[in-house]
N, CA, C and O of each residue as an XYZ file, in Angstrom:
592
protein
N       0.828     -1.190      0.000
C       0.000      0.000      0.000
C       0.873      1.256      0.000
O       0.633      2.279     -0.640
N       1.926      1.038      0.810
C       2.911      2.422      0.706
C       3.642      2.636     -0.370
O       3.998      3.789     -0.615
N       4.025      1.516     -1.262
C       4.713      1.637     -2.217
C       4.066      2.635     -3.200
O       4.540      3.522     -3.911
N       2.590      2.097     -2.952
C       2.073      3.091     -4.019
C       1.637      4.174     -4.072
O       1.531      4.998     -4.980
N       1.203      4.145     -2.354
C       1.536      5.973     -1.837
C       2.721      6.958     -2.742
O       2.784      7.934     -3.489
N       3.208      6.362     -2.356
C       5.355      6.826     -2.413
C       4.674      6.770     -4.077
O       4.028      7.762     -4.418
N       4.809      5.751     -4.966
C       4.911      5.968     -6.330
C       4.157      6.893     -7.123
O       4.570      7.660     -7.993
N       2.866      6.695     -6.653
C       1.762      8.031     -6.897
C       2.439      9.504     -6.152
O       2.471     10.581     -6.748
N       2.742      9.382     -5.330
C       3.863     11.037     -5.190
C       4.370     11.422     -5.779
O       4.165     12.548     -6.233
N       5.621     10.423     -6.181
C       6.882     10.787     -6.793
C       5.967     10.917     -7.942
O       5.662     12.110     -7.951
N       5.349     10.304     -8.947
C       5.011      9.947    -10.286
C       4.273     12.132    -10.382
O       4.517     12.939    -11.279
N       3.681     12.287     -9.492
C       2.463     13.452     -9.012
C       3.834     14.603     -8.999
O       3.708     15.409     -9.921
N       4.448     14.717     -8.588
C       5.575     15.225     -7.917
C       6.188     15.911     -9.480
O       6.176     17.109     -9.763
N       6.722     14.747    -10.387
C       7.468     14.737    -11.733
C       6.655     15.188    -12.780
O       7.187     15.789    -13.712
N       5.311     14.968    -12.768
C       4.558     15.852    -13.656
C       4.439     17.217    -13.161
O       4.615     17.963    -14.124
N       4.273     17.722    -12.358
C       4.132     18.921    -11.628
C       5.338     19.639    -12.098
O       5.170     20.550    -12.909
N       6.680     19.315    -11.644
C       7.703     19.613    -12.607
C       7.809     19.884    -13.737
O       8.155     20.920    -14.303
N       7.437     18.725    -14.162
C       7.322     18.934    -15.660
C       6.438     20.024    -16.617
O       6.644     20.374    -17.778
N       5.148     20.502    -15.467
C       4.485     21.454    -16.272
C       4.772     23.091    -16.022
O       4.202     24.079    -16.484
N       5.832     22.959    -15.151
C       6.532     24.739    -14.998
C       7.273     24.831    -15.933
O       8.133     24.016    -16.264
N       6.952     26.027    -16.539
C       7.868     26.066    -17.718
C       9.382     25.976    -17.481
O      10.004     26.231    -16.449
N       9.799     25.589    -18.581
C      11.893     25.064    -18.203
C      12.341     26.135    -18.740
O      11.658     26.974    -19.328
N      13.885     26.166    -18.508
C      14.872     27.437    -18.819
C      14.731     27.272    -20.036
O      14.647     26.155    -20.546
N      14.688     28.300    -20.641
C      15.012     28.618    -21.965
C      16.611     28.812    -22.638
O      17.217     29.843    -22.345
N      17.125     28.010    -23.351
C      18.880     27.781    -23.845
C      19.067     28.846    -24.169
O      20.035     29.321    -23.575
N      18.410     29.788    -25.142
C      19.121     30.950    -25.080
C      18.265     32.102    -25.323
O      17.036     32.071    -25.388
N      19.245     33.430    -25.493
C      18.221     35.082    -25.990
C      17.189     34.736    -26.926
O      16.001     34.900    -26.649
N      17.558     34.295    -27.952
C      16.734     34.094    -28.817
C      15.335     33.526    -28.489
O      14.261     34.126    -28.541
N      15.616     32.001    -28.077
C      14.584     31.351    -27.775
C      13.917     32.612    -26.693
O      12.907     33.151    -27.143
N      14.294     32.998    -25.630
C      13.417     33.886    -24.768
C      12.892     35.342    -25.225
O      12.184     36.135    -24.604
N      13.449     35.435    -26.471
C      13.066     36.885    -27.600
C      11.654     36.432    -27.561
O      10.822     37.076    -26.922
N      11.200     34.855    -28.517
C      10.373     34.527    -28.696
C       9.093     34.022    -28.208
O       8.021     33.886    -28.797
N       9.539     33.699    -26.642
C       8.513     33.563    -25.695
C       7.939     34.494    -25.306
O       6.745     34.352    -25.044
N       8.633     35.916    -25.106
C       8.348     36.827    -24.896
C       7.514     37.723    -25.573
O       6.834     38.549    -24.965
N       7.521     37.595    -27.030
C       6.799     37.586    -28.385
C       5.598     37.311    -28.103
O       4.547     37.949    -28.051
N       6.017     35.903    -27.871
C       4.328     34.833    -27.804
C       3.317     35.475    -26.550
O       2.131     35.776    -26.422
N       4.398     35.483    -25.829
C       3.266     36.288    -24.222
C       2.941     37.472    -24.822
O       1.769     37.684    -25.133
N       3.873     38.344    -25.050
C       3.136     39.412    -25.201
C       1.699     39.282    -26.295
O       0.559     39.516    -25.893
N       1.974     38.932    -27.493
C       0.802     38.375    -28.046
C      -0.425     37.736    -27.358
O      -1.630     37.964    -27.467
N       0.195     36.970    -26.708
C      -1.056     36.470    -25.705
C      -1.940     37.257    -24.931
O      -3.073     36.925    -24.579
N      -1.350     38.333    -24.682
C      -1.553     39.469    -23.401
C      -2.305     40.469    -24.441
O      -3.383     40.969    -24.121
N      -1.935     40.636    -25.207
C      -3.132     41.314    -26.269
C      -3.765     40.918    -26.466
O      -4.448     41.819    -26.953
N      -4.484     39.813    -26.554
C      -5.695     39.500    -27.114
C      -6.611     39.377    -25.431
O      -7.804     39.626    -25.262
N      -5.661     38.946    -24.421
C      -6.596     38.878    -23.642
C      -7.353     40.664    -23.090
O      -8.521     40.819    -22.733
N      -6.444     41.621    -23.162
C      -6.508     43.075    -22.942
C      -7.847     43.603    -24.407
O      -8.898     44.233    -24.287
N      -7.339     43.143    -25.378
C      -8.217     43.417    -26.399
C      -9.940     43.198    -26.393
O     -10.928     43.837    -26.753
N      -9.599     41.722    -25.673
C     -11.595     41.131    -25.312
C     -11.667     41.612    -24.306
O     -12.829     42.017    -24.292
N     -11.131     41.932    -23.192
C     -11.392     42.400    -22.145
C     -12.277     43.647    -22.560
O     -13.486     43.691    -22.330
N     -11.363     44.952    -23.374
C     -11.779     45.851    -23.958
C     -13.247     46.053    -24.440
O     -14.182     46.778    -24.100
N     -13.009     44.967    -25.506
C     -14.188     44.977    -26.514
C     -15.572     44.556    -25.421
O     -16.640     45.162    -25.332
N     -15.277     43.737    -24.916
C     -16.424     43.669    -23.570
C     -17.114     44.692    -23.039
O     -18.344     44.719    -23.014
N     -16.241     45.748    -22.504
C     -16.368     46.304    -21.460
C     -16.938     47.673    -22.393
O     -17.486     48.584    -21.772
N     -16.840     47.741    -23.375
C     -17.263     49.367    -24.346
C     -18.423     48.659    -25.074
O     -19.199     49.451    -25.609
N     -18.750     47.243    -25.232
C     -19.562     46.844    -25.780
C     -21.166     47.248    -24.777
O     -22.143     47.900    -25.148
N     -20.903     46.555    -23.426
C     -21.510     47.054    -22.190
C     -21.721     48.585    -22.106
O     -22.810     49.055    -21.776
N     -20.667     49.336    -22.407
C     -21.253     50.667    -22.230
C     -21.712     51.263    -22.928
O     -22.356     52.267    -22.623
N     -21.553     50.881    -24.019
C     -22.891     51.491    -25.247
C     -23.896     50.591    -24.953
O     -24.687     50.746    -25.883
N     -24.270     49.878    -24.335
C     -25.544     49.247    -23.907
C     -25.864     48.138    -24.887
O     -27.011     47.719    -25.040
N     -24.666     47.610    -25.639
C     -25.176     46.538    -26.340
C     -24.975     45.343    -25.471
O     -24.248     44.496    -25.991
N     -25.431     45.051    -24.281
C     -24.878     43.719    -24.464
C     -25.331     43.685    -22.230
O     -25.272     44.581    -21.388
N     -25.613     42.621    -22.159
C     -26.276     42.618    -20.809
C     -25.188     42.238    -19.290
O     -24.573     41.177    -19.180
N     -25.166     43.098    -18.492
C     -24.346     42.814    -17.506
C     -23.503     41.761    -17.400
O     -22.280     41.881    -17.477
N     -24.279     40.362    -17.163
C     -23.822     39.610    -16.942
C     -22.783     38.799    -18.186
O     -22.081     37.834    -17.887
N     -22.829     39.286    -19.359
C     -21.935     38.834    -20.280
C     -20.794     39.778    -20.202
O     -19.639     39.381    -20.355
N     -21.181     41.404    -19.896
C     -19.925     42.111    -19.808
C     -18.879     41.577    -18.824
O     -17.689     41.360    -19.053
N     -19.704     41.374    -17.438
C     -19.298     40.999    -16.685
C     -17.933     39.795    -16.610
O     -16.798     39.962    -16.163
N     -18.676     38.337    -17.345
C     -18.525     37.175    -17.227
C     -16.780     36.999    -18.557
O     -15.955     36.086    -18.570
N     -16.822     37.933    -19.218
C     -16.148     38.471    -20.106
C     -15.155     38.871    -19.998
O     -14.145     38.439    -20.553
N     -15.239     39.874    -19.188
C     -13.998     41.024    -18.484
C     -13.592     39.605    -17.784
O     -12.681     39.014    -18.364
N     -13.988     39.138    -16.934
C     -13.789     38.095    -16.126
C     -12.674     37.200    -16.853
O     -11.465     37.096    -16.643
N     -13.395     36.685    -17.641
C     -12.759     35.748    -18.519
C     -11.020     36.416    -18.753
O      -9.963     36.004    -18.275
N     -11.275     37.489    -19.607
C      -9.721     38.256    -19.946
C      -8.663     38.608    -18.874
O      -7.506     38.806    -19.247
N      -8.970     38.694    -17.636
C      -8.511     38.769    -16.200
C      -7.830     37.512    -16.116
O      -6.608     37.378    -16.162
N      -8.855     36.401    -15.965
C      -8.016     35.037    -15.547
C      -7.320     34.745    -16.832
O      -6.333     34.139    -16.415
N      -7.183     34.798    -18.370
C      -6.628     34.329    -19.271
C      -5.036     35.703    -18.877
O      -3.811     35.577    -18.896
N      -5.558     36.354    -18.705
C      -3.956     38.049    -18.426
C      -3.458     37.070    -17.524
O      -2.362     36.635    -17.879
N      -3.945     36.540    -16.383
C      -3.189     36.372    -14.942
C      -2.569     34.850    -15.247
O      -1.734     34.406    -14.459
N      -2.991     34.049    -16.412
C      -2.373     32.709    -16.394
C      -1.261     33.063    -17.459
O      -0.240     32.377    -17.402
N      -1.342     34.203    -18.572
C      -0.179     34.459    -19.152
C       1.171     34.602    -18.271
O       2.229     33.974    -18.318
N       0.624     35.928    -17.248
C       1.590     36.342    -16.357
C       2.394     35.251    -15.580
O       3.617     35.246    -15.434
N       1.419     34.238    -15.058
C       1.796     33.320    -14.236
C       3.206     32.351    -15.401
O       4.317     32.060    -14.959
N       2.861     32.115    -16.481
C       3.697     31.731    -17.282
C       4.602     31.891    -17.126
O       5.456     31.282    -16.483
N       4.610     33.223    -17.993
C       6.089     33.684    -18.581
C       6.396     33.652    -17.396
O       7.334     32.857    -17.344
N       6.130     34.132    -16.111
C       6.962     34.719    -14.563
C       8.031     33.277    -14.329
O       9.198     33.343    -13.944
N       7.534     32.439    -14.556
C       8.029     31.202    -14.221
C       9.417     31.034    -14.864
O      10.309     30.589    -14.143
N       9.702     31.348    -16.165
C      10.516     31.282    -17.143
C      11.502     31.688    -16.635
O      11.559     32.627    -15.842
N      12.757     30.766    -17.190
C      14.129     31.168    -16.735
C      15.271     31.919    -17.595
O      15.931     31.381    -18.484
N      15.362     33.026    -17.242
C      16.198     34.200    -18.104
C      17.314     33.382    -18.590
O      17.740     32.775    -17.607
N      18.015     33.063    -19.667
C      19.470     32.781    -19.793
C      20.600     33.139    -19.445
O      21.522     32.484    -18.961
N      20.497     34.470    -19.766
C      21.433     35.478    -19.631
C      21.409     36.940    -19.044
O      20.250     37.299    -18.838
N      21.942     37.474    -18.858
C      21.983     38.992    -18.027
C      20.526     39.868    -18.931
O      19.442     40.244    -18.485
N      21.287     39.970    -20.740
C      20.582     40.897    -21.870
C      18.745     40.185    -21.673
O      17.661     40.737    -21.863
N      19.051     38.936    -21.274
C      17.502     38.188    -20.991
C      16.826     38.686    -19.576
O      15.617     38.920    -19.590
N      17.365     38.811    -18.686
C      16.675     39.166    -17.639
C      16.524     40.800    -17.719
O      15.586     41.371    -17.164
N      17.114     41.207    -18.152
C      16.007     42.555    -18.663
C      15.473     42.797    -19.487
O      15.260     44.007    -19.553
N      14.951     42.056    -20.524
C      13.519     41.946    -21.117
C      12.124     41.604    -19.898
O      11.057     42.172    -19.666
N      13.025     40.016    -19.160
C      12.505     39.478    -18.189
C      11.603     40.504    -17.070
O      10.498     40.301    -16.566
N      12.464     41.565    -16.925
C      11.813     42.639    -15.756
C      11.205     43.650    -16.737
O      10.482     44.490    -16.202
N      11.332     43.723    -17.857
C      10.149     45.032    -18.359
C       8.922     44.150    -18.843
O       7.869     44.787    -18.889
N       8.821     42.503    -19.299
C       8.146     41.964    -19.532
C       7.163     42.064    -18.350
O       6.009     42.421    -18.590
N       7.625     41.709    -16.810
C       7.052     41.644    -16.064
C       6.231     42.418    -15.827
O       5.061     42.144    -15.559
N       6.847     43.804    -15.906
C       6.409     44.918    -14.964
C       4.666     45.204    -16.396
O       3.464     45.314    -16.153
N       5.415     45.217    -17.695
C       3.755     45.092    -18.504
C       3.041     44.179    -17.836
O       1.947     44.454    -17.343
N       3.502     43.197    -17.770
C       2.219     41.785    -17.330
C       1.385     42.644    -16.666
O       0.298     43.129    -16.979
N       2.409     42.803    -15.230
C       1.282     42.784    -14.373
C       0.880     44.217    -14.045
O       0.484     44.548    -12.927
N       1.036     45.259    -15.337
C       0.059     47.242    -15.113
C      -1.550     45.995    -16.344
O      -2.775     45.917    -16.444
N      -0.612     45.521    -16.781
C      -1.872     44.574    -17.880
C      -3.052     44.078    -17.289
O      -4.239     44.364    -17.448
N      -2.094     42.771    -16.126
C      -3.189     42.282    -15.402
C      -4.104     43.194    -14.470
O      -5.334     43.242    -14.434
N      -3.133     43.930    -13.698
C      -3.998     44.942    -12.526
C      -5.047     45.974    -13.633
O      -6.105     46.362    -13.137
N      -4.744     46.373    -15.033
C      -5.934     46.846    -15.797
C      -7.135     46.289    -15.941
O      -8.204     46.887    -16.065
N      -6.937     45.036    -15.921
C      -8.301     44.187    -16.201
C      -8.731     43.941    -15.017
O      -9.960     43.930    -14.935
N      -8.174     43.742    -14.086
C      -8.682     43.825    -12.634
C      -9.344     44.946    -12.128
O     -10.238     44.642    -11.337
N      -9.235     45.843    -12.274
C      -9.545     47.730    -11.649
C     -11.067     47.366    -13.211
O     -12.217     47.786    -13.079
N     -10.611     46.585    -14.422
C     -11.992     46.751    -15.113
C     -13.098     46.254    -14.695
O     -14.121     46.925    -14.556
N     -13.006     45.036    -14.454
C     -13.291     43.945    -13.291
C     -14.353     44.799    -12.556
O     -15.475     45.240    -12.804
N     -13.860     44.812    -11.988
C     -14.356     46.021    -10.464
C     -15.134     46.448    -10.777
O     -16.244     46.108    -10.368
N     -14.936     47.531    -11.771
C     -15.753     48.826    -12.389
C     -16.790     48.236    -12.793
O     -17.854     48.585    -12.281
N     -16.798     47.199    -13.796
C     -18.281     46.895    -14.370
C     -18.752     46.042    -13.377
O     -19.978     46.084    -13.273
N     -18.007     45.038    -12.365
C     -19.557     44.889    -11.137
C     -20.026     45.188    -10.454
O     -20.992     44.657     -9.904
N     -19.088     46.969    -10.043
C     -20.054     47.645     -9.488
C     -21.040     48.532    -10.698
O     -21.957     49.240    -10.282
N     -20.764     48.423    -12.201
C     -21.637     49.371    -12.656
C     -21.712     51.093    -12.493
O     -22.533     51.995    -12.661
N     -19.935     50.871    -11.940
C     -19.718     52.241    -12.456
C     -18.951     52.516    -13.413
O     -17.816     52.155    -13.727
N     -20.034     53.500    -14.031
C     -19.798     54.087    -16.083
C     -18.434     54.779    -15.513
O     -17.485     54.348    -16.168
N     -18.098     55.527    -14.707
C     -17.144     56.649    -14.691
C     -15.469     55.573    -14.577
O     -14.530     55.741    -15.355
N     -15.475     54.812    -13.741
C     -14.661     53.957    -13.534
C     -14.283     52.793    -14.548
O     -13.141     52.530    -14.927
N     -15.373     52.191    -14.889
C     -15.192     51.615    -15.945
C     -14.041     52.465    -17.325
O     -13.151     51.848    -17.910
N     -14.387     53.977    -17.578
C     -13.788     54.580    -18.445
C     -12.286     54.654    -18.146
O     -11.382     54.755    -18.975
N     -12.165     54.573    -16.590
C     -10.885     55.277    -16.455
C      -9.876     53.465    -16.203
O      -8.678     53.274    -15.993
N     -10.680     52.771    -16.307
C     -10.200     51.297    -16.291
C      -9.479     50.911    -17.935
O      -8.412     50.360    -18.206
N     -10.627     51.493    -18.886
C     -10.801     51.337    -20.318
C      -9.532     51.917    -20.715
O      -8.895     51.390    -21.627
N      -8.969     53.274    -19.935
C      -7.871     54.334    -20.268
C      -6.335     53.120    -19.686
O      -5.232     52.902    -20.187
N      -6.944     52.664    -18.603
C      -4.874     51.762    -18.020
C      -4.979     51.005    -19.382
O      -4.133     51.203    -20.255
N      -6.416     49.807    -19.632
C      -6.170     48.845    -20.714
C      -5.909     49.256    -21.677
O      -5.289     48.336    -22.210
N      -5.947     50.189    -22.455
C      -5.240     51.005    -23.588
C      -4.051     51.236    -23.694
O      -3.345     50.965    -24.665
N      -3.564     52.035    -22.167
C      -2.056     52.845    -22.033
C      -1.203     50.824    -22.024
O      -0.140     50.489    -22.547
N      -2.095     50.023    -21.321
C      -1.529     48.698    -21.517
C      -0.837     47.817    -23.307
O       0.237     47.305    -23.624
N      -2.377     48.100    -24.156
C      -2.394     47.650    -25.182
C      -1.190     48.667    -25.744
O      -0.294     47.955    -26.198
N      -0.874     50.026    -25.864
C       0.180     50.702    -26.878
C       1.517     49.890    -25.818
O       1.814     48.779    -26.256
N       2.002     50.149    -25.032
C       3.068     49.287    -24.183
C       3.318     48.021    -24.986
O       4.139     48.094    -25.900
N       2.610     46.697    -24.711
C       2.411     45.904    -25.731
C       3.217     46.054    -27.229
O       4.296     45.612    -27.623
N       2.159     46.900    -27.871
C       2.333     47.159    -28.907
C       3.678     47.315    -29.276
O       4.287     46.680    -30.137
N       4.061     48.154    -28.602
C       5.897     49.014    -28.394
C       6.778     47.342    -27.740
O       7.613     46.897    -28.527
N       6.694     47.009    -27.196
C       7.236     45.688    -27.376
C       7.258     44.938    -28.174
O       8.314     44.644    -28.735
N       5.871     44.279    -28.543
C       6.163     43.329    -29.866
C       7.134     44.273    -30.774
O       8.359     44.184    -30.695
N       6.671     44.910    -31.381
C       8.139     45.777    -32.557
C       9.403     46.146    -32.080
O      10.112     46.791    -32.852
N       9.946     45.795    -30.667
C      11.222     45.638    -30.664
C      11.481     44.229    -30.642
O      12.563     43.771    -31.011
N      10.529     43.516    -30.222
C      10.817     41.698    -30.184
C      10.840     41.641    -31.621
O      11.837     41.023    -31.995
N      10.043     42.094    -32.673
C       9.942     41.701    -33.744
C      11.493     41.708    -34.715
O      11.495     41.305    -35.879
């Protein structure tokens, strides 16, 4: 019975491992992850967006704005959680590593403060939520074209 305690651990243990992301061999390869996140991080900032202005022109009913914004929050915060994990190669890599970061998470805390705004159903807040996810999306933007 213990053996298989112990084997179901270890076995539990080695996949768990296995699903944090691994070091990356070199700049390059981490140019490109960084690419990919950031890409990732736009689209989740983008629906977040489109949600949340869709709601305030009144097309579209609370609970989808809501459930929406929602959605782009936890998809921002599992990007972040990603890349964060990732192991810099080199010196020129870990400072991508820290400006990558510091977007993630003005990105994630945007969709969060949006979050907010539309379940409490305030129009004024919501706007000034709409204004970080923007100043987020050009940031972004200005990254991918130096990754590129």
């Amino acid at each position: 019975m213990w053996r298989k305690v112990a084997f179901v651990a270890v076995l539990g243990s080695y996949l768990l491992l296995a699903a944090c992301a691994a070091p990356v061999p070199d700049d390059g390869a981490y140019r490109h992850a960084a690419l990919q996140t950031s890409m990732a991080m736009v689209s989740a900032l983008a629906s977040g967006q489109l949600a949340a202005q869709t709601g305030l022109r009144g097309n579209s009913f609370s609970p989808f704005t809501d459930g929406n914004v929602t959605d782009a929050e936890n998809d921002a915060d599992s990007v972040n959680s990603t890349f964060s994990s990732r192991q810099p190669p080199d010196a020129r890599s870990d400072a991508l590593r820290q400006k990558m970061l510091q977007a993630l998470s003005d990105g994630t805390s945007a969709l969060t403060d949006l979050r907010v705004a539309v379940r409490m159903g305030d129009r004024t807040q919501v706007r000034k939520a709409l204004a970080e996810v923007g100043k987020s999306l050009k940031t972004f933007d200005a990254l991918q074209q130096e990754l590129q």
